[in-house]
C-alpha positions in Angstrom: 22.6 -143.7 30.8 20.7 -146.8 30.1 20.6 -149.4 32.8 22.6 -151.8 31.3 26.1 -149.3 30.9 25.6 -149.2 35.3 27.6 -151.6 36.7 28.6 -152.7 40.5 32.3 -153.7 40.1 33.7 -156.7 42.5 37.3 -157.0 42.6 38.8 -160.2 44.1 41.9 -160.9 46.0 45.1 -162.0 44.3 48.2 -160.1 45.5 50.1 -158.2 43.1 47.9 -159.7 40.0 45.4 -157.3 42.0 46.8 -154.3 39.2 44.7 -156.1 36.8 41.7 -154.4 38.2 43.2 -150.9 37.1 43.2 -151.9 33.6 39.8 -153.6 33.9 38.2 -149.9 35.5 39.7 -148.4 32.5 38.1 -150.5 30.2 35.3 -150.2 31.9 35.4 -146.2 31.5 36.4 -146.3 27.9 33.2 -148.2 27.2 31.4 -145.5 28.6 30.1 -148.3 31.5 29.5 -146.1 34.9 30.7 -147.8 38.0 28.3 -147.1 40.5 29.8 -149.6 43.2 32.3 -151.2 44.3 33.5 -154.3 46.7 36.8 -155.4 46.9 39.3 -157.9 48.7 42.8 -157.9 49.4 44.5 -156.3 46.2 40.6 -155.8 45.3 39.9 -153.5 48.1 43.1 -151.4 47.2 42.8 -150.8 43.4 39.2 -150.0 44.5 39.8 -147.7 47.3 41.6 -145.7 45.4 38.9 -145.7 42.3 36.4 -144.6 44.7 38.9 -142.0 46.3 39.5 -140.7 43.1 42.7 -141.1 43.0 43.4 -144.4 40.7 45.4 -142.4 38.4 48.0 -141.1 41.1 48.0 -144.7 42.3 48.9 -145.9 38.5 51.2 -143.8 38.0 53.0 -144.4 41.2 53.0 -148.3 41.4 53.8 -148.6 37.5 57.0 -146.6 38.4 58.5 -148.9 41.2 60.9 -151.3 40.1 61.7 -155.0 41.6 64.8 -153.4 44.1 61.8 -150.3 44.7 59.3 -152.9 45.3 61.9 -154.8 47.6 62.5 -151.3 49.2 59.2 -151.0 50.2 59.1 -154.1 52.1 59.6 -154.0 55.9 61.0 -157.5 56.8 61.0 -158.7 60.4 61.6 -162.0 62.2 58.0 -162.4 63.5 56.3 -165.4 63.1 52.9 -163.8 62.8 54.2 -162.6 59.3 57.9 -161.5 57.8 56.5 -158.3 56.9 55.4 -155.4 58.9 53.2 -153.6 55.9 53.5 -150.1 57.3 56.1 -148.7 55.2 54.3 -148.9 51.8 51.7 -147.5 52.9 53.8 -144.7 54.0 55.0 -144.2 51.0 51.8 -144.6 49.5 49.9 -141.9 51.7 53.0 -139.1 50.0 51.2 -139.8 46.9 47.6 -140.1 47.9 46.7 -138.9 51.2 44.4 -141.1 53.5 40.3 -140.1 53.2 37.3 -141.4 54.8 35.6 -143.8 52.7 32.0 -142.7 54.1 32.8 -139.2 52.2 33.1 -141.0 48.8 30.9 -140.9 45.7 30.8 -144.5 44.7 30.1 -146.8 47.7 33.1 -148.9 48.3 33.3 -151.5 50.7 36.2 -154.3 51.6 36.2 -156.8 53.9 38.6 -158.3 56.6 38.7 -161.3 58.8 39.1 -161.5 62.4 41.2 -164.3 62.7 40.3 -165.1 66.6 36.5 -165.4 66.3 37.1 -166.7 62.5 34.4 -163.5 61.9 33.9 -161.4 58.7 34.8 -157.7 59.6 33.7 -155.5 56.5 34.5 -152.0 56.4 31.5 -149.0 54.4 33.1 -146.2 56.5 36.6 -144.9 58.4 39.6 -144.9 56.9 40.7 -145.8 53.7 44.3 -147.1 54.5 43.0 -148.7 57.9 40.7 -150.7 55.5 42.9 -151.4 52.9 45.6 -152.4 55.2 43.7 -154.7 57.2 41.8 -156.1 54.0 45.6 -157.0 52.8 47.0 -158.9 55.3 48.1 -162.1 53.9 48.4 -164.5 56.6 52.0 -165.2 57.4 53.5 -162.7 54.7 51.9 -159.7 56.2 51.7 -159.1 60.1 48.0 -158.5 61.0 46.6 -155.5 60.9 45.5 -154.2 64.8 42.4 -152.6 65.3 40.8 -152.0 68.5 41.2 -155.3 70.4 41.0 -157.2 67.2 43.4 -158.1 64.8 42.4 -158.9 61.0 43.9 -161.3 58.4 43.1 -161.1 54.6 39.2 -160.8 54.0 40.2 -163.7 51.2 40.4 -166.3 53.5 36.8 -166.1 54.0 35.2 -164.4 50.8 37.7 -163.8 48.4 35.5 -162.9 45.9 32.9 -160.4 48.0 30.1 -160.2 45.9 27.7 -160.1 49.1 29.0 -157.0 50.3 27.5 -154.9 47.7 24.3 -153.5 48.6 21.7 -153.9 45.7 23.2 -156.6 43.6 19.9 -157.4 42.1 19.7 -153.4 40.5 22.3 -153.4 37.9 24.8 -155.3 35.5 27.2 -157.3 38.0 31.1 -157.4 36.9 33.0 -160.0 38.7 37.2 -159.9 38.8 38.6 -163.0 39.4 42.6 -163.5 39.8 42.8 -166.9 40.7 41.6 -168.6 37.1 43.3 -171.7 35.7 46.5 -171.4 33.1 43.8 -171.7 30.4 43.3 -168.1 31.4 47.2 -167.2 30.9 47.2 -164.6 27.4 50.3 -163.1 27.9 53.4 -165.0 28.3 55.8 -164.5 31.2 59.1 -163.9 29.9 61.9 -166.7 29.8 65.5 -167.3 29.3 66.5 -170.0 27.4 66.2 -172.1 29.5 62.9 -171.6 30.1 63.1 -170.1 33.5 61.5 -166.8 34.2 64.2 -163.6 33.2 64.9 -161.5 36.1 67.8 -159.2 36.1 68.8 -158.9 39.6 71.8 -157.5 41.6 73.8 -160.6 43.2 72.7 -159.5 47.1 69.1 -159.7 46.0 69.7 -163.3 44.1 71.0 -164.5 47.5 67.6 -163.7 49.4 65.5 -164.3 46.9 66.9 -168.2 47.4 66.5 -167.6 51.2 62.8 -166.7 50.7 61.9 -168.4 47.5 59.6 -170.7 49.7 57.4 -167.1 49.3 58.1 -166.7 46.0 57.1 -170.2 44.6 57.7 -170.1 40.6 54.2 -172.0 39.2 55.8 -173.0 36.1 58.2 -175.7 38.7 55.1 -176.6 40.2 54.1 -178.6 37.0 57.1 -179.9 36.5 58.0 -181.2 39.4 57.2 -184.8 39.9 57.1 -184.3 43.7 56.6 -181.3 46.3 58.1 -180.1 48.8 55.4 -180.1 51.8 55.3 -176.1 51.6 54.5 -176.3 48.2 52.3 -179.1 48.4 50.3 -177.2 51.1 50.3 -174.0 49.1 49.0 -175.8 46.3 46.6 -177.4 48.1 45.2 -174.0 49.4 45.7 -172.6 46.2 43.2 -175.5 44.8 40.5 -174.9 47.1 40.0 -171.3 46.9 39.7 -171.4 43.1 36.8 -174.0 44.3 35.7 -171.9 46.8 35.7 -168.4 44.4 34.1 -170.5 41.7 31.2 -171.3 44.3 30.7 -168.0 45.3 30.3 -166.9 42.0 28.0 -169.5 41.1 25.9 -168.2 43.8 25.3 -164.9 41.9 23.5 -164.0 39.4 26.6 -162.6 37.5 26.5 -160.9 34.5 30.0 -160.5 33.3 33.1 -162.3 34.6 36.7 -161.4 33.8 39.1 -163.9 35.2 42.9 -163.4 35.1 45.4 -166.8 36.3 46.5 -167.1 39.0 50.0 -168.2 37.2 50.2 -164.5 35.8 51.8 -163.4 38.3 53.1 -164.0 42.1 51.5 -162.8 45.2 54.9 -160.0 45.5 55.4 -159.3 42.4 54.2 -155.4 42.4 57.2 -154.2 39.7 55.5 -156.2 37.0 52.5 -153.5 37.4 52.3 -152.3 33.6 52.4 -155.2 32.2 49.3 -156.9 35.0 47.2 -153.5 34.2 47.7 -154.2 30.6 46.7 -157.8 31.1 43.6 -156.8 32.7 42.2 -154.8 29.8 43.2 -157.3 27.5 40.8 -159.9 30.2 38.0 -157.0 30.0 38.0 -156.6 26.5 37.3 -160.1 25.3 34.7 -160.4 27.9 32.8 -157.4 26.9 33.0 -157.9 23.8 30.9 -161.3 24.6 28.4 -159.8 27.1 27.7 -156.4 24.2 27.4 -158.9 21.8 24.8 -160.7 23.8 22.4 -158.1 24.3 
């Protein structure tokens, strides 16, 4: 395999528009490319656990099954303030379908990273378990409770380096591909769907339209964001920390010497919205497609 068909994969943060990294690895592997390492962050480090676990097509098939009430289902709400939701019971679930592994024992090096939230530290993780890993790499500060290990207790490796790009070993050796999730709308190539009115179409039972108005403050709909002439000050601080870690994952990619970026927008898709999971990994190869088809026709 020539040099140039070796790649090490870095797969960003992004919530649920994470599942664009499955179609991404499988455009990758229908090209022939050979992944021969991965870091990943948030949604990044799951989709690339399981890759490197071997197990991305169990994972596919099980997450491109769930539906919004399944997805809902899955969510173990509590009154904390430290999050409003516990994150042990989809991974639970998850473990029925692929059971936990020790990433040390993988093929492909994989590593994720995770913050520790006390000493504002980097904790990244090239050995143990997969799930303790992947949970603590996922804990979005003030959705998900933080994940406890030992005496410390980790937050979402994106609020430090959402895009990890340093945690791969040799990054100088071979072809770097970079997956963004946080692009601008310029980025958007598939059309959420609308009703008439132009709002999003959800079908939902009545009990689940009555929390979703209760918690839509965690569900903020992007497309009112533009519309709206003034914000409310949780969206105006969510869009303000929306704005500076696309400046922040821009830097870090400018840092690198990248070969091949795919970036997916960050108005794709909300943070929680898992049961649009076909349609994100289908999204994702469309992303990984036009970009290389631009780095092939390059060299």
């Amino acid at each position: 395999m020539s040099e140039s068909k070796s790649v090490s994969l870095v797969l960003s943060s992004g919530g649920a528009r994470g599942l664009a990294h499955v179609g991404v690895i499988e455009e990758l592997e229908h090209r022939g490319y050979k992944i021969a390492e991965i870091a990943g962050c948030s949604a990044g480090a799951l989709v690339g656990g399981m890759y490197a676990a071997g197990k991305l097509e169990e994972f596919k098939d099980w997450i491109c099954h769930l539906d919004r009430v399944d997805v809902f289902s899955l969510m173990d709400f509590t009154f904390s303030s430290r999050g409003f939701i516990k994150g042990e019971k989809v991974y639970t679930a998850l473990k029925k379908v692929v059971k936990d592994c020790q990433i040390e024992d993988f093929q492909i090096p994989f590593s994720c990273n995770a913050v520790d939230y006390k000493s504002g530290k980097e904790v990244i993780f090239r050995s143990g378990s997969l799930y303790a890993a992947i949970r603590a790499s996922g804990s979005i500060p003030t959705v998900f409770q933080p994940a406890k290990m030992h005496k410390l207790e980790l937050i979402d490796g994106g609020v430090l380096n959402p895009v990890p790009i340093s945690l791969l070993n040799n990054p100088m050796e071979r072809t770097i591909v970079v997956v963004g999730l946080n692009g601008p709308d310029s980025e958007l190539i598939i059309p959420p769907k609308k009703d008439a009115e132009g709002h999003r179409f959800i079908s939902l039972p009545g009990w689940l339209k009555e929390y979703r108005t209760k918690m839509k403050q965690y569900f903020p709909e992007q497309e009112k964001v533009e519309k709206s002439t003034s914000l409310s000050s949780i969206n105006l601080m969510t869009r303000s920390f929306d704005l500076l870690q696309d400046r922040f994952c821009s830097l870090l990619i400018e840092k690198y010497p990248v070969d091949i970026k795919i970036r997916v927008a960050r108005n794709q898709a909300g943070t929680l919205e898992f049961h649009r999971a076909a349609e994100l990994v289908e999204i994702g190869r469309e992303k990984a497609k036009l970009a290389l088809d631009k780095w092939e026709d390059g060299l």
